[in-house]
C-alpha positions in Angstrom: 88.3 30.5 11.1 85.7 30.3 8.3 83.1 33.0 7.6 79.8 32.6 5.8 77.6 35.1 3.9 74.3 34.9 3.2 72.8 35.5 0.0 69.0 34.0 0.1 65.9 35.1 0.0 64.6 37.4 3.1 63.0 35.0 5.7 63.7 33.5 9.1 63.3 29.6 7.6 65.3 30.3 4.9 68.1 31.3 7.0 68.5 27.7 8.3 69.0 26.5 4.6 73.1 25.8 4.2 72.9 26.1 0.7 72.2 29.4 1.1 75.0 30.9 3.0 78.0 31.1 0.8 81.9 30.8 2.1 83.4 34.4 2.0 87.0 33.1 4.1 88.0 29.9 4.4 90.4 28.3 6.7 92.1 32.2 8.4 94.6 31.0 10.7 94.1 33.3 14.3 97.2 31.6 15.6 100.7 30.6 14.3 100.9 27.6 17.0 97.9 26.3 19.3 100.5 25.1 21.5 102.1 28.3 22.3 100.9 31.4 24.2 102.9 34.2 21.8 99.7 34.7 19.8 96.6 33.2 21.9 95.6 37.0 23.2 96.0 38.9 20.1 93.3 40.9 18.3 92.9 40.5 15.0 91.1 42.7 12.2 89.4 40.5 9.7 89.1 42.8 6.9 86.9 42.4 3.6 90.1 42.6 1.8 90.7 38.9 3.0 87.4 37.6 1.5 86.8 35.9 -1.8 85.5 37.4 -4.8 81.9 35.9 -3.4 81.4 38.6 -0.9 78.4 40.8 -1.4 78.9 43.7 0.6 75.7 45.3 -0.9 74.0 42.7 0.5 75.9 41.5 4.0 72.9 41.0 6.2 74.2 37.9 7.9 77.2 36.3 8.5 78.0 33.2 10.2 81.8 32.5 11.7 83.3 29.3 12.0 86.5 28.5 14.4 88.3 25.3 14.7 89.5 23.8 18.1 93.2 24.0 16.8 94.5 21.4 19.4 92.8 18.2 21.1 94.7 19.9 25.0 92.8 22.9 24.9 89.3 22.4 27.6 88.0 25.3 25.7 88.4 28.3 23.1 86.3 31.2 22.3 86.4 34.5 20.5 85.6 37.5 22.7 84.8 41.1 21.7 83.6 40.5 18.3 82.7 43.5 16.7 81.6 43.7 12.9 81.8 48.0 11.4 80.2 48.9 7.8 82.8 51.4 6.3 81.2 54.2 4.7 83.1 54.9 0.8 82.8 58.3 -0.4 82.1 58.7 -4.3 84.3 60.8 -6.0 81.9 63.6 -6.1 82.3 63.5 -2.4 86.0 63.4 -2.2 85.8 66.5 -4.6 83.5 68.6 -2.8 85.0 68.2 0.5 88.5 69.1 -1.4 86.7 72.1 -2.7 85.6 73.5 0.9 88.7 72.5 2.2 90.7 75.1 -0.4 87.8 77.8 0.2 88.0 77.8 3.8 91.8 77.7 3.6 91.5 80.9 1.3 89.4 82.8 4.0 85.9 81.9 2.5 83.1 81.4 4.3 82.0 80.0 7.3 80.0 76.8 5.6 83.3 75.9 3.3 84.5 75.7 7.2 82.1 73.4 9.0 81.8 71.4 5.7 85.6 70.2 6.0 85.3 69.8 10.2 83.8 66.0 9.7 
């Protein structure tokens, strides 16, 4: 499997340009061997970890995923139940804040120390 960004201008036409979309994960193997069934039904969690140091993820609009036939006996192959989450980082003021209502309401203080640390 092969995963494209794109990092163009905003436009509909310029989407259809390849030299704008820019190869985040190249080459991900999904299975170990197309010719065995151990692995064809896993799922598989594609992580940003596993792309290159060319991934924007400021900027991940639109992404465009590649995958291979891995063997000429297969009639067909697809990938089903694709889903694509944005993971929301805290800052460090964040982190510190929710620490801090986490030790009040621990300590018995106040009832919006409590709801703040129930996320």
């Amino acid at each position: 499997m092969t995963i494209k960004q794109y990092s163009g201008p905003s436009g509909k036409e310029d989407l259809k340009n390849d030299s704008h979309w820019v190869t985040i994960l190249k080459n991900y193997q999904l299975m170990r061997n197309a010719h065995f069934e151990q692995d064809a039904q896993n799922w598989h969690i594609v992580g940003t970890e596993l792309f290159n140091q060319k991934f924007d993820s400021r900027n991940c609009k639109h992404l465009r995923v590649f995958i291979k036939q891995p063997s000429p006996s297969w009639l067909d192959f697809t990938l089903r139940s694709v889903n694509l989450y944005l993971r929301k980082i805290e800052s460090v003021s964040s982190q510190s804040e929710n620490q801090q209502s986490s030790s009040q309401s621990a300590m018995g203080g106040g009832g919006a120390a409590a709801a703040a640390s129930s996320k």
